[in-house]
C-alpha positions in Angstrom: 34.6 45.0 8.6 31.6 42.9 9.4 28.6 43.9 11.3 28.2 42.2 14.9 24.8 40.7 15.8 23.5 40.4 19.1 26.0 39.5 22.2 29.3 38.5 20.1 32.5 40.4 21.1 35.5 40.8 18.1 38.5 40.7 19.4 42.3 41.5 18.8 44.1 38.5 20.6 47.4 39.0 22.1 50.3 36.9 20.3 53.1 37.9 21.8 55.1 34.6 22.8 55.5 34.1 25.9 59.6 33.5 27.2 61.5 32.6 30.7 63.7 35.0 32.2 66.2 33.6 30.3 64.9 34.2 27.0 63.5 31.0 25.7 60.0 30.9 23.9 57.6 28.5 25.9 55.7 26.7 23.0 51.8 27.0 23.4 50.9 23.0 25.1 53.3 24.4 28.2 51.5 27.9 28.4 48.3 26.4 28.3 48.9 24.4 31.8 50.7 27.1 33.7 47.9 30.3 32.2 44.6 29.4 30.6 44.3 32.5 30.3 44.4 34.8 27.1 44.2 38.6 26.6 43.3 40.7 23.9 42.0 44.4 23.1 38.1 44.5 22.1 38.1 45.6 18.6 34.6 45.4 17.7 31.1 44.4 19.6 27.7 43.2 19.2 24.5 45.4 19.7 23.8 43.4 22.6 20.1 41.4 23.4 17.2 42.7 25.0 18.3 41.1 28.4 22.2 42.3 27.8 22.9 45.5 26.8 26.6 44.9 27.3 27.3 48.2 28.2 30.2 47.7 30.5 32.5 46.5 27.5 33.8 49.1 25.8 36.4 49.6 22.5 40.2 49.1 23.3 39.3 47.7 26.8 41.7 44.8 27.5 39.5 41.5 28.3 40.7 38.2 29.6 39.1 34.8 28.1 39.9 31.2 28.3 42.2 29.8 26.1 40.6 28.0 23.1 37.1 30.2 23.1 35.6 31.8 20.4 36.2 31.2 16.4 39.1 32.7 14.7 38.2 35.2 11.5 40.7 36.2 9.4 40.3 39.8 7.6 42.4 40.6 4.5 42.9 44.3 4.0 45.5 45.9 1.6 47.7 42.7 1.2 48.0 42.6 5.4 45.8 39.9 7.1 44.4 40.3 10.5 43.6 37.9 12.6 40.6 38.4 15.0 38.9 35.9 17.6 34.7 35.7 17.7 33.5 35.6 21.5 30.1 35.8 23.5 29.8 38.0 25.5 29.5 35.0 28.2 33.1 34.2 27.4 35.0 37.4 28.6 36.2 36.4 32.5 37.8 39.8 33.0 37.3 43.1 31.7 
């Protein structure tokens, strides 16, 4: 794994598919209107800037951030890829 620098954030997003409560998958475009929302697990962070030390984000705390933010980075490890998204700190709503 890569080294952080300053305020970004790596982390694990949620992709479980979201269904009714009668089963069926609601594709992303409908999500996106009803929850902008997105969760994930932080995998990874930053050493923070001289202003932010971000030390009220820890590992494995579950963060909420708005759909579509951050870059996506792709780690392959042992034939398994991972998928990881790249957030400022400025990005995470809820922690």
């Amino acid at each position: 794994m890569k080294i952080l620098l300053g305020d970004k954030v790596m982390v694990i997003p949620d992709d479980s598919d979201e269904r009714t409560a009668s089963g069926l998958i609601v594709p992303p475009s409908a999500s996106s209107i009803k929850n902008p929302l997105k969760s994930g697990v932080i995998a990874k962070k930053g050493t923070g800037t001289p202003w932010n030390s971000m030390d009220d984000v820890h590992l494995k705390d579950r963060v909420l951030f708005k759909r579509g933010s951050g870059k996506i980075y792709e780690e392959e490890a042992d034939g398994h890829t991972a998928t990881y998204l790249i957030l400022n700190y400025s990005e995470l709503l809820f922690v």
